[in-house]
Structures are given as structure tokens and as C-alpha cells.
KOLMAR-859271 format. One record per residue (C-alpha): x, y, z. Coordinates in steps of 0.2 Angstrom, whole numbers, padded with zeros to 4 digits, always signed. Example, Ala and Ser with C-alpha at 12.3 -4.5 7.8 and 13.67 -1.06 7.14 Angstrom:
2
+0062-0022+0039+0068-0005+0036
END
This chain:
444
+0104-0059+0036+0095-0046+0044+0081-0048+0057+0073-0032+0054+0072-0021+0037+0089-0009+0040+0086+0011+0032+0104+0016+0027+0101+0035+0026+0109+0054+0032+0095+0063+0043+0098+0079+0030+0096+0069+0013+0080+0074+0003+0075+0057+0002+0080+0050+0017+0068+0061+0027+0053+0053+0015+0055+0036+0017+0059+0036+0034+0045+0044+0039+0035+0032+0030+0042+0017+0038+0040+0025+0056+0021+0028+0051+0020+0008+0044+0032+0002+0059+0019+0010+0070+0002+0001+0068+0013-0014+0067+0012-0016+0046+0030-0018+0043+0033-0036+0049+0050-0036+0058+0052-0017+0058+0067-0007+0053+0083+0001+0059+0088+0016+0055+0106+0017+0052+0119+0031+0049+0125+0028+0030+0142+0032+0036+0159+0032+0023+0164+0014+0028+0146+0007+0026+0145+0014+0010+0160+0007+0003+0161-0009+0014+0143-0011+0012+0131+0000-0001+0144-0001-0016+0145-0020-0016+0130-0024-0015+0120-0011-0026+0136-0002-0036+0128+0014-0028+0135+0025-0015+0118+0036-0015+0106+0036+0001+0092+0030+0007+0094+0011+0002+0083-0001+0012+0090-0019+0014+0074-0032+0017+0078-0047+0030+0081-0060+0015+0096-0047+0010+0088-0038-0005+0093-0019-0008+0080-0008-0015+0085+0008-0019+0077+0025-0023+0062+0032-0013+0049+0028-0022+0053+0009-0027+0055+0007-0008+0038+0011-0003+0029-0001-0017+0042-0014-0012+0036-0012+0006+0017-0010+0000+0018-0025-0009+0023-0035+0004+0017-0026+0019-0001-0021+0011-0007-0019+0030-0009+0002+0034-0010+0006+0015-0002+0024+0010-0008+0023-0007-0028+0025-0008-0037+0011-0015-0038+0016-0034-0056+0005-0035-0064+0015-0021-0053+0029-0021-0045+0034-0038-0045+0053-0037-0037+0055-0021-0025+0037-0029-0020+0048-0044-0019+0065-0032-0005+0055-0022+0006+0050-0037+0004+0066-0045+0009+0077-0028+0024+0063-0024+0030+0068-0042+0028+0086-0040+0037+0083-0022+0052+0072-0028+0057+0078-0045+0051+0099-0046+0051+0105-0027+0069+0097-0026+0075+0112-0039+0072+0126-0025+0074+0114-0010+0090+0111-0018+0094+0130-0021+0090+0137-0001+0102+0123+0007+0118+0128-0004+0115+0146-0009+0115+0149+0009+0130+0141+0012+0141+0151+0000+0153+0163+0006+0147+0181+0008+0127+0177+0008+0118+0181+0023+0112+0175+0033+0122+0160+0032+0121+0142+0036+0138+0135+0031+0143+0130+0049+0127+0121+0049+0127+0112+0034+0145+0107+0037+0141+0101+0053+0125+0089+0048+0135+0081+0037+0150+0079+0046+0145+0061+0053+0143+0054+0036+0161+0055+0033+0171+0052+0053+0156+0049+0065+0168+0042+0079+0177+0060+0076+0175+0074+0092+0163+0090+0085+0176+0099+0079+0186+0087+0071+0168+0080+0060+0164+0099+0054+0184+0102+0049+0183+0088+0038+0166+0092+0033+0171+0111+0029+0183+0103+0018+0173+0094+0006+0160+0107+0006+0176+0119-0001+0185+0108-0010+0173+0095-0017+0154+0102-0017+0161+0118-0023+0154+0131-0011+0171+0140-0011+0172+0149-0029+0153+0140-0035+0151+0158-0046+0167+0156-0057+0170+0139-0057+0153+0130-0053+0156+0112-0050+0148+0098-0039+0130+0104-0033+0131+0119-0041+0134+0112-0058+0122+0103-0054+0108+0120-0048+0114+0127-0063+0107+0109-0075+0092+0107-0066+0089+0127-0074+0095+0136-0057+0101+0155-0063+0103+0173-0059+0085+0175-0071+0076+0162-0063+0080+0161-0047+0066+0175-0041+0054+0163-0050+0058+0146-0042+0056+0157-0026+0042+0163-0031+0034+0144-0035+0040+0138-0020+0033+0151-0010+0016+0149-0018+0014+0131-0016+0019+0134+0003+0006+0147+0005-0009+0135-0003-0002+0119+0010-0003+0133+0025-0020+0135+0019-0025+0117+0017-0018+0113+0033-0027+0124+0043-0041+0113+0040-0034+0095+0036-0020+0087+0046-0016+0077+0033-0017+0080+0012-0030+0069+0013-0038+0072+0032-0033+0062+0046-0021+0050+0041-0003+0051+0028-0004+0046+0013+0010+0043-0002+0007+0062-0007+0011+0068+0014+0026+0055+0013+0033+0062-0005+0031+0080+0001+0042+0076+0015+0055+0077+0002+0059+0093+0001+0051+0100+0015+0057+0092+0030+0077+0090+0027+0080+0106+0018+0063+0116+0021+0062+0113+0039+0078+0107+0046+0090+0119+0040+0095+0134+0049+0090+0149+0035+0074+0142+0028+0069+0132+0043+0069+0147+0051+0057+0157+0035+0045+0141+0039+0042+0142+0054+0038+0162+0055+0030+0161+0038+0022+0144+0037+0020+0139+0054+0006+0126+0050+0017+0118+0038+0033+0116+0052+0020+0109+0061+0016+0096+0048+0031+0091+0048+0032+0084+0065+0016+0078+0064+0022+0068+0048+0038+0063+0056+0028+0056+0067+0041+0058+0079+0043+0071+0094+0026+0079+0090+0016+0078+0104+0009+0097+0100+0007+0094+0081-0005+0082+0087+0001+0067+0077-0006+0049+0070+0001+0040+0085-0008+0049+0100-0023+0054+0106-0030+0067+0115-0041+0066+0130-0057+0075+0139-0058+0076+0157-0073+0064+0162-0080+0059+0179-0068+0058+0193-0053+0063+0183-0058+0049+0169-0049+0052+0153-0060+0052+0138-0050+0047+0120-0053+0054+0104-0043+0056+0088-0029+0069+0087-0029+0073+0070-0043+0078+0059-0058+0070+0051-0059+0057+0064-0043+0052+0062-0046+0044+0041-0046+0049+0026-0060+0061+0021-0073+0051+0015-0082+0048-0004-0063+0052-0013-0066+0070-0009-0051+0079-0015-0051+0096-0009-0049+0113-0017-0031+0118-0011-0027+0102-0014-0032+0104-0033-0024+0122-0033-0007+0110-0028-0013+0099-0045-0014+0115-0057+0003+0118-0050+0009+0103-0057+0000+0104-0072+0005+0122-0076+0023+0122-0070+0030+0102-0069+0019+0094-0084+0025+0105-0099+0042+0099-0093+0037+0081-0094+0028+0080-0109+0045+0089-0119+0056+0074-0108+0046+0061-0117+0050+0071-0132+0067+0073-0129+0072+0055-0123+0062+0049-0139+0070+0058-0150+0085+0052-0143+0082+0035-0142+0078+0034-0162+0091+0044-0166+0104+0030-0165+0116+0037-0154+0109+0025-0141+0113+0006-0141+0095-0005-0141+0092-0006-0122+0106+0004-0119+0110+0014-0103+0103+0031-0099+0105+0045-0087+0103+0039-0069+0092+0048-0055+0104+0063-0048+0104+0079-0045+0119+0081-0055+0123+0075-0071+0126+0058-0074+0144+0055-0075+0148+0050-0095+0131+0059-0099+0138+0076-0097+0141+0081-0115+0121+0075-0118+0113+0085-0102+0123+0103-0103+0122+0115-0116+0115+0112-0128+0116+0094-0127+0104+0078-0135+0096+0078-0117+0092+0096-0112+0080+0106-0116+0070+0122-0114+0058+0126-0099+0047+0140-0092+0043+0145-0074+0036+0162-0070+0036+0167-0087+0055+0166-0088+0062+0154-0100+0079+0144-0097+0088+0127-0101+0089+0112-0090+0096+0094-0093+0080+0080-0097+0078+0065-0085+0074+0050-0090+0071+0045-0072+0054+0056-0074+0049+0042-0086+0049+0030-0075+0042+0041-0062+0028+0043-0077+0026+0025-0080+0019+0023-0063+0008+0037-0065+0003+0027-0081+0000+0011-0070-0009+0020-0057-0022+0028-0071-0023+0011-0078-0030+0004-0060-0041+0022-0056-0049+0020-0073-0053+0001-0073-0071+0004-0068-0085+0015-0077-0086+0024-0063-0069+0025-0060-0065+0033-0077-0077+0046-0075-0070+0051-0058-0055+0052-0066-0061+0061-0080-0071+0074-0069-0056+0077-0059-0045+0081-0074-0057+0093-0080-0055+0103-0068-0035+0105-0067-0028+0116-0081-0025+0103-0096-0025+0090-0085-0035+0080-0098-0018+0077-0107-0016+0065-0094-0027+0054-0101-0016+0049-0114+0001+0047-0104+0002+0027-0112+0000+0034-0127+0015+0048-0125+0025+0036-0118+0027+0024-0133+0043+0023-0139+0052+0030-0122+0048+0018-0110+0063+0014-0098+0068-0002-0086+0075+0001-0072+0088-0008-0062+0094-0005-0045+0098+0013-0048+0101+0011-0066+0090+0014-0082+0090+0008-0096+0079+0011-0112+0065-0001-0117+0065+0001-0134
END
């Protein structure tokens, strides 16, 4: 068995970049037990290794020192809450439940509807004849994943190759395959493109605002929401070549909240784990926190107005899209065409292989969107149910109390039909999933 929890993971995956930012912030203040190793998901690991044990050969997956594998973002940080409740992430829903609710709402907008354009910026600009270009780039980051003992060259030759051959970029317009079938499923075309732009853009200038003030989403410490928005704005956002660069000239103060996040090589982003210092008598240094608000959370469950411009975000863009996938994945389930507790589409950016008929076209399990006042088709994922379900466990806890219900209740009010929310159990009847490993199945 191991000694320490091991991260298996690829510095440029989407959720790779969330969840090891949060075990760095947990392993930090000394609130992950053994701590964690962060190891290079390599091609033999994942066959020798990841497909054995979890019949998964996605990243990040953690293996706990007693030998389980949890896999998928979010299930790994409540496996690590739970048994590592020291230096919580998730606000207290008893004495917190707005900024509780806040954290699960944002991590959802982070992980399943910022991922569409994160998605878009790493692989458009990698396609032949787009400038500027980042192919080399791309190629190269994940070139270890496949021959890391390999000489530079060699790892972005092979890399090239499957980037052509296998993920598409070479003729991704007339024969869209691999990521780009799966850009073009998640409602990725020429019409919509300007739009998802647009969104992405908007929700990047309301965090530039909300960090000039507040190191954190929530002040002076991360939280589940800082650790979900990671997602999609540190490995694509930040660390790629094209949009990396449009951060950091356009968004400086989010670049910054990256590193400050990553928790790692941030001296100047002023980061949880420093201090700064005065000068005091003879030379004496003076400590004070580096981040904001005293280094906490901002006290009284105080959620702040940009932060509640990012909630109507969800709420006008993502949660129509939710509600129509508890619809869809209903409908589906009492149609018959499903065997009682029968498999469903897995978590992907893609299609789930022997799904493909059901999430494109027209299929069982697509349906119609908006964003920007453009209309398209995208495929449903049942994933978002689960993702919903703890939403739905979260509200239960937040509104346990009086008092906790009418937080809630006033914070909803506020947010465009955000009082829908309130009856998320009740939506969710009759499409509930179970999940297991990296499988779902349906519940009813």
C-alpha cells in the first residue's frame, strides 16, 4: 500500500489542475494526513496501473494509503473532506450556508459550462492555419504522457502524431473526430462560437473585478468555488500559450489568482502560505497576513456582489441547460429504452462510446440550448445529475435551520430565477443516478 495519497494526473488536464491545487492547500496546513504525491499519469501507469484498478484510463485519479481509487474531481475532494475535515474548503452550511450553496453552484458552473470554451481556446488554436498558433505547445505538454524517458524531440514527434492522427487537428473541419466531435456535442459551432467567447469573456471580466478586492472568492482563504474555478482557468486559461497569453494582458488579476491558488511559485501573488512583513525596530520583521480580509473568510456569510453577478451567470446561461437535462434523462429513463438501473453516459468531454447514436443529432439525449441569444444542439449529461444531487444535498444542509432557509431564500431572490432552486429534490424525481467509479447508472 501506499504511505501517502498518490495524484495520478497530466499538468495540462482540466481537472488535474483543480484537485491538485486543493491537495497542495490541504497538504499545507498539515490536513491531509500522510500527504500526497503527485505523479505523471504516464501511458504504462495507465494501462499497468489506472485500467485495472478503476477500468478508467481518465486523469486525475487519487489512490488513498489503504489502496482505494477515487476518481473524478469532485468525488475526490468530499473523499478527502470527509476524512481529512481539518482546513475545510467547503463553508460550514449551519454557519455559512450562502457562501456553502455559492461554492457548489460556482464549482458547477467551473467544471461542467466554462469547460465548453476552455475546451474550444486549447484546440482551435492548435488547428492548421489559425494564428496565432499553439500546436507546437500543445504537442509538447502532452508529450510526457505518452514516452516521458524520450529526448524533447522525440516526446513532441510522437505527440504530433496523435494530436493529427488521433485527436483530429489535421482535417477537424471535414472530418471532425476526437475532441472536435466532441467541441462540436458540447454545442461548439461556427454560430456559437462568438457567443461562448463572448460568456467567457464576461465572467473573466466580473472575476478581474472581484479580485481587485478579494484574494480569494470568498476573501482570504480558497474555498471549493477558488478550487473548481481552477478547472478551466489555470491548465487551459492560463497555461496555454494563445490564451495564456490574452490573461495575462487582459485579465492580469485573474493570472495572478492563479498562482496565488496554485499555491505554488507565487511569492508576488501574495499566496495563503506566506506572509508579509513591516520593518520594525532594529530591522525586526513585523508578520501580517498576505491575502485579504485578514487572511479568512469574509465574515457574517457575506457574499459579494460580483460574486452574485458570477451566480446570475449560472442561472441565466448553465441552469436552463440543467433543468431541460432532468427532462431529457427522465424522459429517457421512462421511455423503456433503458434497462431498470441500467448504464448511462459517463462523464467525458466526448460521447460516451456505445452512446453515440443517443447524444448526436438528434438523438434520445441531446437537446436544444441558448447562449447569447443564439440557439443550438448539444448532447445531455447525466453526469450534471449527479453534480445536481450534491447541490440537492448541500441545500438540504443550508436550509436545515430557520434561519438557514431564509438565508437561503434571500440569497436566491436575488439571482435571476434562482428561486427554482428550491425545488431541485423535487426536479430530480424520477432521474436520480448512482454513480460508481467513473460509471453511472440510473436510480430508477
Amino acid at each position: 500500500m501506499p504511505n501517502s495519497y498518490r495524484l495520478f494526473s497530466w499538468e495540462h488536464s482540466y481537472f488535474s489542475g483543480k484537485v491538485r491545487a486543493y491537495l497542495r492547500y490541504k497538504d499545507f496546513f498539515g490536513a491531509l494526513g500522510p500527504g500526497y504525491e503527485d505523479i505523471l499519469a504516464s501511458a504504462d501507469l495507465i494501462a499497468g496501473v489506472l485500467v485495472p484498478a478503476t477500468q478508467s484510463n481518465t486523469v486525475p485519479q487519487l489512490q488513498a494509503p489503504d489502496g482505494t481509487f477515487v476518481q473524478d474531481s469532485s468525488e475526490i475532494i468530499d473523499y478527502c473532506e470527509r476524512a481529512h475535515p481539518k482546513q475545510p474548503v467547503i463553508p460550514d452550511p449551519a454557519t455559512r450556508p450562502r457562501q456553502c450553496l455559492a461554492s457548489y453552484l460556482i464549482e458547477l458552473l467551473a467544471d461542467e459550462w466554462m469547460v465548453v470554451y476552455a475546451f474550444w481556446e486549447r484546440w482551435h488554436y492548435s488547428l492548421e492555419g489559425v494564428e496565432p498558433n499553439q500546436f507546437a505547445f500543445n504537442a509538447q505538454q502532452w508529450a510526457p504522457a505518452f514516452q516521458p524517458d524520450a529526448d524533447g524531440s522525440t516526446r513532441r514527434a510522437v505527440a504530433e502524431r496523435m494530436l493529427r492522427d488521433v485527436l483530429g487537428v489535421k482535417d477537424a473541419e471535414s472530418n471532425p473526430r476526437g475532441v472536435y466531435a466532441g467541441l462540436l456535442a458540447m454545442g461548439v459551432t461556427k454560430r456559437t462560437e462568438p457567443v461562448w467567447e463572448a460568456s467567457n469573456d464576461a465572467l473573466l471580466e466580473i472575476l478581474e473585478r472581484h479580485f481587485d478586492t478579494h484574494d480569494f472568492i470568498f476573501g482570504g482563504l480558497p474555498s471549493l468555488a477558488d478550487f473548481g474555478l481552477m478547472g478551466p482557468l489555470y491548465a487551459h486559461l492560463f497555461r496555454d500559450a494563445v490564451p495564456g497569453f490574452a490573461m495575462r494582458t487582459r485579465f492580469p488579476l485573474v493570472a495572478e489568482w492563479v498562482e496565488r491558488t496554485n499555491g505554488n511559485n507565487a511569492l508576488n501573488a501574495r499566496s495563503y502560505n506566506q506572509k508579509l512583513y513591516s520593518a520594525g525596530k532594529d530591522g525586526a520583521l513585523i508578520p501580517r497576513p498576505a491575502t485579504s480580509h485578514g487572511g479568512q473568510w469574509v465574515s457574517d456569510d457575506s457574499v459579494p456582489d460580483t460574486l452574485l453577478e458570477i451566480l446570475n451567470v449560472f442561472f441565466r446561461e448553465m441552469w436552463p441547460v440543467l433543468e431541460s437535462t432532468l427532462e431529457r434523462v427522465q424522459s429517457f429513463v421512462a421511455s423503456g429504452e433503458l434497462a431498470p438501473e441500467g448504464e448511462l453516459p459517463g462523464k467525458t468531454f466526448t460521447p460516451t462510446p456505445g452512446f453515440d447514436a443517443l447524444q448526436t443529432g438528434d438523438g434520445a439525449l441531446t437537446h436544444e440550448f441558448e447562449i447569447g441569444g443564439v440557439r443550438e444542439r448539444r448532447m445531455v449529461l447525466p453526469y450534471h445529475v449527479w453534480m445536481l444531487q450534491r447541490v440537492a444535498d448541500a441545500m438540504r444542509a443550508c436550509t436545515a435551520t430557520a434561519s438557514g432557509r431564509e438565508a437561503i431564500e434571500e440569497l436566491l431572490a436575488r439571482l435571476d430565477g434562482g428561486l427554482a432552486l428550491l425545488d431541485l429534490d423535487e426536479k430530480l424525481a424520477g432521474c436520480r443516478v448512482r454513480k460508481v467509479g467513473g460509471r453511472l447508472f440510473s436510480e430508477a
